[in-house]
C-alpha positions as CSV (number, residue, x, y, z in Angstrom):
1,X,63.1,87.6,-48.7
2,X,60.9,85.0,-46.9
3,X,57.2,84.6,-48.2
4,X,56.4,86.5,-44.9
5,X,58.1,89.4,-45.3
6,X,56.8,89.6,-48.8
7,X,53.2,89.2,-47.5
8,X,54.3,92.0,-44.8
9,X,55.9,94.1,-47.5
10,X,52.5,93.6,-49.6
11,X,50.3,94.9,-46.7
12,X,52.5,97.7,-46.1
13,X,51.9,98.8,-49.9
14,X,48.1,98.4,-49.4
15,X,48.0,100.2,-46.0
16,X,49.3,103.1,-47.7
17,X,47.1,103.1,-50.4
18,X,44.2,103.1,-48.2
19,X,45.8,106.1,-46.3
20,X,45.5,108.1,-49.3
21,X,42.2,107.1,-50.5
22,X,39.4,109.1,-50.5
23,X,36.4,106.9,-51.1
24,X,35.5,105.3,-47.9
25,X,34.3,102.3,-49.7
26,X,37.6,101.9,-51.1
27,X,39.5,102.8,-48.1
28,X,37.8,99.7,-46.2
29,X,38.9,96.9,-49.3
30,X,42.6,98.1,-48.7
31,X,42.6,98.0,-45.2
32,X,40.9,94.7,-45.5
33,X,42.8,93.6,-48.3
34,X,46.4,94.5,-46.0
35,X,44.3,92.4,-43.3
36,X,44.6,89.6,-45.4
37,X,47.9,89.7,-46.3
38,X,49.0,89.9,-42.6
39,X,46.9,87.2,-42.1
40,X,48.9,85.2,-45.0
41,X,52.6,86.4,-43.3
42,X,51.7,84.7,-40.1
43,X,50.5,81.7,-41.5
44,X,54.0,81.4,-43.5
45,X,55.8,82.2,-40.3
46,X,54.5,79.5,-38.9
47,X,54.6,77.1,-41.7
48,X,58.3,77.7,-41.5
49,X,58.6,77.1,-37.8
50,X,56.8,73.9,-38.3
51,X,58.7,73.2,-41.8
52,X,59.1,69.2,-42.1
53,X,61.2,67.7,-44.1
54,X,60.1,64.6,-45.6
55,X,62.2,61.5,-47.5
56,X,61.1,60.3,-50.6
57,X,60.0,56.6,-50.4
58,X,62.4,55.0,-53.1
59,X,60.7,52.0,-54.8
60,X,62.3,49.0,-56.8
61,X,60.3,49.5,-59.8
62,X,57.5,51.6,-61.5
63,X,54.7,52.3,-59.4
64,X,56.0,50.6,-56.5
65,X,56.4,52.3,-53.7
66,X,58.6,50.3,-51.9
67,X,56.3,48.2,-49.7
68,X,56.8,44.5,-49.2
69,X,55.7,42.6,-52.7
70,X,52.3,42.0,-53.7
């Protein structure tokens, strides 16, 4: 399962608590709360689109980091 479709999966759980709520108050912090989370699984959609991979820089000797010597 992909961080988004946990976030989605998460919402899903909170929509139907708030479906089944009775105290308006309450009803609003799910819904807003589910909000949120859908809010979170598009953001790790397109973290994954835009996913870069990045090489270590491999250095000659403790605390270098591979530049030209000092």
């Amino acid at each position: 399962m992909t961080p988004a479709d946990h976030y989605k999966k998460l919402a899903a759980q909170l929509q139907a608590k708030a479906r089944v709520e009775e105290s308006p108050d309450l009803r609003a912090e799910w819904n807003h709360l589910a909000r949120s989370y859908l809010r979170l699984a598009e953001q790790a959609e397109r973290n994954h689109r835009t996913d870069s991979r990045y090489e270590p820089i491999l250095g000659r000797g403790r605390g270098d980091l591979g530049g030209e010597p000092a």
